[in-house]
N, CA, C and O atoms as a GROMACS GRO file, in nm:
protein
  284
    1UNK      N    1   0.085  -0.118   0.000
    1UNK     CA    2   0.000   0.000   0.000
    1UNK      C    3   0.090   0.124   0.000
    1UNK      O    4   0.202   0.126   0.051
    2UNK      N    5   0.021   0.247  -0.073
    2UNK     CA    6   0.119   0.356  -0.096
    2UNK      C    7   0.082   0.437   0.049
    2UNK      O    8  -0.015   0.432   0.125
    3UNK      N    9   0.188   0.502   0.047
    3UNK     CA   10   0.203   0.603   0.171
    3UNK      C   11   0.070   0.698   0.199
    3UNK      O   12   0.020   0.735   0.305
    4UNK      N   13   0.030   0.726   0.050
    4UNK     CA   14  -0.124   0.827   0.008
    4UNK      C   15  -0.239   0.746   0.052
    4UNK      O   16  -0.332   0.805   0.107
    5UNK      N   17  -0.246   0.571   0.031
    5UNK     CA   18  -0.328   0.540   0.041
    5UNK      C   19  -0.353   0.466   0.197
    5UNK      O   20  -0.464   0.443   0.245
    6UNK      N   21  -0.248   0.441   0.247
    6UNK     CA   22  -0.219   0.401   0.408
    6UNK      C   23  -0.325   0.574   0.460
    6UNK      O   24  -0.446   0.578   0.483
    7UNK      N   25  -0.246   0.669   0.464
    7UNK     CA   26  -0.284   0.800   0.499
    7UNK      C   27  -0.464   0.822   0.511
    7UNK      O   28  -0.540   0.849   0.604
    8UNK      N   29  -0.484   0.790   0.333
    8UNK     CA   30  -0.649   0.786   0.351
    8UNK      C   31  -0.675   0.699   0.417
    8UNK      O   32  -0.750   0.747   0.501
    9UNK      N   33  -0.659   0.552   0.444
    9UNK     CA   34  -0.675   0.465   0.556
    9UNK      C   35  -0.711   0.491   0.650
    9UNK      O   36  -0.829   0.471   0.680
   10UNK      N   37  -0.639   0.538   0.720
   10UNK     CA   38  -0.635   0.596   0.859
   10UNK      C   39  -0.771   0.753   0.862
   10UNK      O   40  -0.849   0.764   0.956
   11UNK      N   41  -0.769   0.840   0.758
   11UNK     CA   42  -0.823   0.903   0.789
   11UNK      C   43  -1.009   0.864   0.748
   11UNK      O   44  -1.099   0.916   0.814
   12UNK      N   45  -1.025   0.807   0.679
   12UNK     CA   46  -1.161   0.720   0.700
   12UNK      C   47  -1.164   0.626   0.796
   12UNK      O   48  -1.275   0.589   0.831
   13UNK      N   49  -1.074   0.581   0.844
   13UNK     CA   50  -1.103   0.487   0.968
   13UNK      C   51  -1.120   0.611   1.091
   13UNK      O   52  -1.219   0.608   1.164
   14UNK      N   53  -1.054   0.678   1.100
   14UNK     CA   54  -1.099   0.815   1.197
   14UNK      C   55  -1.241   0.875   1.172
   14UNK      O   56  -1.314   0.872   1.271
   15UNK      N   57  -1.290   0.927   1.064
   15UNK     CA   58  -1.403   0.929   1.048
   15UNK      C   59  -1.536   0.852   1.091
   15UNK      O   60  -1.637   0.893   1.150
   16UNK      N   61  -1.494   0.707   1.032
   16UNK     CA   62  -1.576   0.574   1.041
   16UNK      C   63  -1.581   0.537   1.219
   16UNK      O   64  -1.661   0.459   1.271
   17UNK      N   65  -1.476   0.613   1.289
   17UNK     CA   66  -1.496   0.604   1.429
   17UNK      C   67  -1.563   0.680   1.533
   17UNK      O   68  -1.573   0.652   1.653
   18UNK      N   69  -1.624   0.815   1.447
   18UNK     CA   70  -1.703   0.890   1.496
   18UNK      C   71  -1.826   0.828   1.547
   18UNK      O   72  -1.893   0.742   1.489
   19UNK      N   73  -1.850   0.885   1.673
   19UNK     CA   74  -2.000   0.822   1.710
   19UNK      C   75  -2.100   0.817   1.604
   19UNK      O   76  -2.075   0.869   1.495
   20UNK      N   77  -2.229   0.750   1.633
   20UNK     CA   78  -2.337   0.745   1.502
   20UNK      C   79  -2.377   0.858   1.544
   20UNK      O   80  -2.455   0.895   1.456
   21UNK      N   81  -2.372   0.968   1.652
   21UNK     CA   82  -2.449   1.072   1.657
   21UNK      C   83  -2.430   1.132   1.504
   21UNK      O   84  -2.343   1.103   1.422
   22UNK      N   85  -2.502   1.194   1.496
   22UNK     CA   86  -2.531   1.243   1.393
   22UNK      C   87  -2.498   1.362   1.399
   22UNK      O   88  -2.424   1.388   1.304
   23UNK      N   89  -2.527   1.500   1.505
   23UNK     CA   90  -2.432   1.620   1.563
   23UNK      C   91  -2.304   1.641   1.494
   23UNK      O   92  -2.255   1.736   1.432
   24UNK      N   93  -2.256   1.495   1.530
   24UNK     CA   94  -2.074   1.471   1.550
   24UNK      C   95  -2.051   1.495   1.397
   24UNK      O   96  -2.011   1.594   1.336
   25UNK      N   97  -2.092   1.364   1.356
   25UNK     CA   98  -2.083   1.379   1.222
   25UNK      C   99  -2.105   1.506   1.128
   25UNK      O  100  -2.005   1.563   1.083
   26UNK      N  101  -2.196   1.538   1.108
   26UNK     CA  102  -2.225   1.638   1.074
   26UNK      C  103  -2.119   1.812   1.116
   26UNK      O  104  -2.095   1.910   1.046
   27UNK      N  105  -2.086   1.780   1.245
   27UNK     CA  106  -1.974   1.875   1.264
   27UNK      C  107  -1.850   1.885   1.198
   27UNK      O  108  -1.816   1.994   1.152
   28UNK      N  109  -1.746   1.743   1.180
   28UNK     CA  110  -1.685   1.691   1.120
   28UNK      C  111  -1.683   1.756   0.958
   28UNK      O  112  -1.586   1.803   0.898
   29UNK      N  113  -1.833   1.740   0.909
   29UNK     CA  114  -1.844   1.751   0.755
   29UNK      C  115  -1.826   1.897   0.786
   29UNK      O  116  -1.720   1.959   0.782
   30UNK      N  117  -1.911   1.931   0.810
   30UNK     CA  118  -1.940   2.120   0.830
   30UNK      C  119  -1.801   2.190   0.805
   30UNK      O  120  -1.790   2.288   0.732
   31UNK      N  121  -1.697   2.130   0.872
   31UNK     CA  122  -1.594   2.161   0.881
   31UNK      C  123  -1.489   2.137   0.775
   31UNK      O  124  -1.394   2.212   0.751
   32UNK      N  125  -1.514   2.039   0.722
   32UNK     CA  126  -1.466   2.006   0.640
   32UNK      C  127  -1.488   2.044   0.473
   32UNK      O  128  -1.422   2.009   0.375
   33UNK      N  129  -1.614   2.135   0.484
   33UNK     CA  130  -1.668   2.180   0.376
   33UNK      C  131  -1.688   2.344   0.356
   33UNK      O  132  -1.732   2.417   0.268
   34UNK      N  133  -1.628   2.361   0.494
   34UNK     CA  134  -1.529   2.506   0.477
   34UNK      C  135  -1.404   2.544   0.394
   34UNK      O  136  -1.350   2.653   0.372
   35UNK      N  137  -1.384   2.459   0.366
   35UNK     CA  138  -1.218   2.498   0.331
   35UNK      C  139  -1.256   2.492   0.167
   35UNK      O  140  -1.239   2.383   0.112
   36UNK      N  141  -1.308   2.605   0.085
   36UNK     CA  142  -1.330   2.569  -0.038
   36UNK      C  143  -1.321   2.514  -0.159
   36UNK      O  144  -1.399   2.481  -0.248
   37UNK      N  145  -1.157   2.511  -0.130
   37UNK     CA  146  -1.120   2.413  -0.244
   37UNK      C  147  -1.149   2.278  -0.236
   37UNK      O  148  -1.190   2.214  -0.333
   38UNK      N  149  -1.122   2.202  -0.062
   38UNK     CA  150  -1.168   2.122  -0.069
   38UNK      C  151  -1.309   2.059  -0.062
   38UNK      O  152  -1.329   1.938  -0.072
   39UNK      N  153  -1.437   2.183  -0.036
   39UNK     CA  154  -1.552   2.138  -0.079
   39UNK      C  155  -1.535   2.134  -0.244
   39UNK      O  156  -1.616   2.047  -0.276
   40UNK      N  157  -1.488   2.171  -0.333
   40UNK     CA  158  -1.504   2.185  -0.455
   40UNK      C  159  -1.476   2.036  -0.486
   40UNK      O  160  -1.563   1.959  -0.528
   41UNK      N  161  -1.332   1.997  -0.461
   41UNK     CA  162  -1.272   1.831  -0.484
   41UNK      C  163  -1.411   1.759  -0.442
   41UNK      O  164  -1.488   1.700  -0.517
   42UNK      N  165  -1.423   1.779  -0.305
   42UNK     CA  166  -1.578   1.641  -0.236
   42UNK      C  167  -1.674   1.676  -0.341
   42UNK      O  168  -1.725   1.573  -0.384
   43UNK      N  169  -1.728   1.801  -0.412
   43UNK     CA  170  -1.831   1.770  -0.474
   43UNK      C  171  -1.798   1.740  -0.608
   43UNK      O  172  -1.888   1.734  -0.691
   44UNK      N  173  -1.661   1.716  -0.646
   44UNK     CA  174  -1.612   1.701  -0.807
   44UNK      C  175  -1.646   1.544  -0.760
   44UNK      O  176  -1.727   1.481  -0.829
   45UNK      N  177  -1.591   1.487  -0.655
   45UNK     CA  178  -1.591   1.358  -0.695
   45UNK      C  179  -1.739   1.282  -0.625
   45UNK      O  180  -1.754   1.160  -0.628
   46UNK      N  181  -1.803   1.341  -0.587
   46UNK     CA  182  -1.942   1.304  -0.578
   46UNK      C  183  -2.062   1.300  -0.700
   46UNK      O  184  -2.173   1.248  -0.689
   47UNK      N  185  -2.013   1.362  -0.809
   47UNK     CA  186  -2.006   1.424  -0.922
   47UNK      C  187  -2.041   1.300  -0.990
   47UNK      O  188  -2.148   1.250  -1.024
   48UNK      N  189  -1.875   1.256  -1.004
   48UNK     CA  190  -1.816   1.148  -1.120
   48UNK      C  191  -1.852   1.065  -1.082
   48UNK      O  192  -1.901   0.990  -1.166
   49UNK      N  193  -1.857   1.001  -0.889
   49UNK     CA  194  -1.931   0.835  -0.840
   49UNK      C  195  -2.077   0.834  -0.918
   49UNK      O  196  -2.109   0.743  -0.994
   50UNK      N  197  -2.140   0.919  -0.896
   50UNK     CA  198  -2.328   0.948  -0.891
   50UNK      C  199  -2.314   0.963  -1.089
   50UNK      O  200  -2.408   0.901  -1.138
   51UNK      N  201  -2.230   1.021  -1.191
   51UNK     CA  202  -2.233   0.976  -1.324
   51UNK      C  203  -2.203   0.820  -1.384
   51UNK      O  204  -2.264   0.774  -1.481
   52UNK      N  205  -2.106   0.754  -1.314
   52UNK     CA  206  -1.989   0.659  -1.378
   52UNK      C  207  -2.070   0.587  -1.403
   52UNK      O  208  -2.007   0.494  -1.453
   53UNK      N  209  -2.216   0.549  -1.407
   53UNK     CA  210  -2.267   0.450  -1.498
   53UNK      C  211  -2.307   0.520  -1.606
   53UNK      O  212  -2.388   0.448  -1.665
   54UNK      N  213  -2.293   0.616  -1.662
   54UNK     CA  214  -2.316   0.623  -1.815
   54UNK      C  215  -2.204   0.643  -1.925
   54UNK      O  216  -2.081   0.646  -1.921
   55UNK      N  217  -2.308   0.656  -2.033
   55UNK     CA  218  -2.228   0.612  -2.120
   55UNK      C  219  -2.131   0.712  -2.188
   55UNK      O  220  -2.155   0.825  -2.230
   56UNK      N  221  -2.033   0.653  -2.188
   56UNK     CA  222  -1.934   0.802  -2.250
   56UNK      C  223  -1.890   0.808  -2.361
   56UNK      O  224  -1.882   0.705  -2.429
   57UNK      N  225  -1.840   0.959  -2.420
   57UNK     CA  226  -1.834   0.985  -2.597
   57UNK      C  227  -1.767   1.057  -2.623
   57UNK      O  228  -1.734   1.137  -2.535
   58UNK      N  229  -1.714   1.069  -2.745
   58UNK     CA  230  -1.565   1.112  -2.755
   58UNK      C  231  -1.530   1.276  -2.717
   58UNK      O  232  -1.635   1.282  -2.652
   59UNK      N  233  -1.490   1.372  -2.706
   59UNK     CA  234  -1.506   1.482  -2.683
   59UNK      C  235  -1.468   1.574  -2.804
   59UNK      O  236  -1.453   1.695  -2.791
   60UNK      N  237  -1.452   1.500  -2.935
   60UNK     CA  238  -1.471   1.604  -3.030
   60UNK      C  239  -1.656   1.587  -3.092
   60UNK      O  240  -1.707   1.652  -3.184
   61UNK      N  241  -1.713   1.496  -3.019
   61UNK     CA  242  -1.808   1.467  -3.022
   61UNK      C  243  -1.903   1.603  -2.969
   61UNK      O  244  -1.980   1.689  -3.012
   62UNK      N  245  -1.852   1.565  -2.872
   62UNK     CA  246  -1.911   1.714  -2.756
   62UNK      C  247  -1.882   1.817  -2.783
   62UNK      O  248  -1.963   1.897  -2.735
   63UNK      N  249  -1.801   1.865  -2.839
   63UNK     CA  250  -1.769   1.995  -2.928
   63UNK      C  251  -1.818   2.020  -3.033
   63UNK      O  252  -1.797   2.133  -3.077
   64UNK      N  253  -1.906   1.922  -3.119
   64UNK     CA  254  -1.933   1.895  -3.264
   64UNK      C  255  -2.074   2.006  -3.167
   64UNK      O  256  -2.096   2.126  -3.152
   65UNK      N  257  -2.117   1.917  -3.137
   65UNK     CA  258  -2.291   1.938  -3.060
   65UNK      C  259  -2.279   2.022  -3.024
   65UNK      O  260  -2.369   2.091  -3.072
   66UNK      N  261  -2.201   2.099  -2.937
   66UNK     CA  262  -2.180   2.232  -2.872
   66UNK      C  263  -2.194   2.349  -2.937
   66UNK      O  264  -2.266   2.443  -2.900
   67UNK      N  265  -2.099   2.343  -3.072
   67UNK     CA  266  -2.109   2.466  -3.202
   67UNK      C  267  -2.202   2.438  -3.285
   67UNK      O  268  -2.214   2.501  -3.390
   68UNK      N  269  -2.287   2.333  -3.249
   68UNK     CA  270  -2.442   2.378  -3.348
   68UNK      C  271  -2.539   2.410  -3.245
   68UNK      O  272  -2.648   2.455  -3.280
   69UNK      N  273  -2.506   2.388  -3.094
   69UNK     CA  274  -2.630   2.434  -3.028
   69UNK      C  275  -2.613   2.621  -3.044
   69UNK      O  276  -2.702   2.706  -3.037
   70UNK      N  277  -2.483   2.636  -3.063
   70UNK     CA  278  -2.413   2.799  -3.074
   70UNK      C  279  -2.513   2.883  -3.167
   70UNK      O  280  -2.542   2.853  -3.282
   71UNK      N  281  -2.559   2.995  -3.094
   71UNK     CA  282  -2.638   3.072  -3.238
   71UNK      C  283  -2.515   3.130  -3.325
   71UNK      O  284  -2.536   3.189  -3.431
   0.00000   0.00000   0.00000
């Protein structure tokens, strides 16, 4: 295991050790969703989990579609 991923280890197991109160938790996040850049990362990758079942296409694809939706 890499040093990055030992690290997250530990810090979801810290998390995952928070009481079930819900308070706690919720304090934890609150806090954690101050720091803006890193609310930006939590909601980029809440993002991509909640998409990754669809289907994906090339991105000159998406550019094709883009300059004809263009007036």
């Amino acid at each position: 295991m890499k040093a990055v991923e030992s690290r997250a280890e530990v810090y979801l197991m810290a998390l995952q050790s928070l009481s079930k109160s819900e308070s706690e938790r919720e304090a934890v996040i609150a806090r954690l969703l101050e720091d803006t850049k890193l609310r930006e990362d939590i909601l980029d990758l809440a993002l991509i989990q909640q998409r990754q079942g669809e289907p994906s296409r090339l991105f000159r694809e998406y550019l094709a579609e883009r300059q004809k939706a263009e007036p």
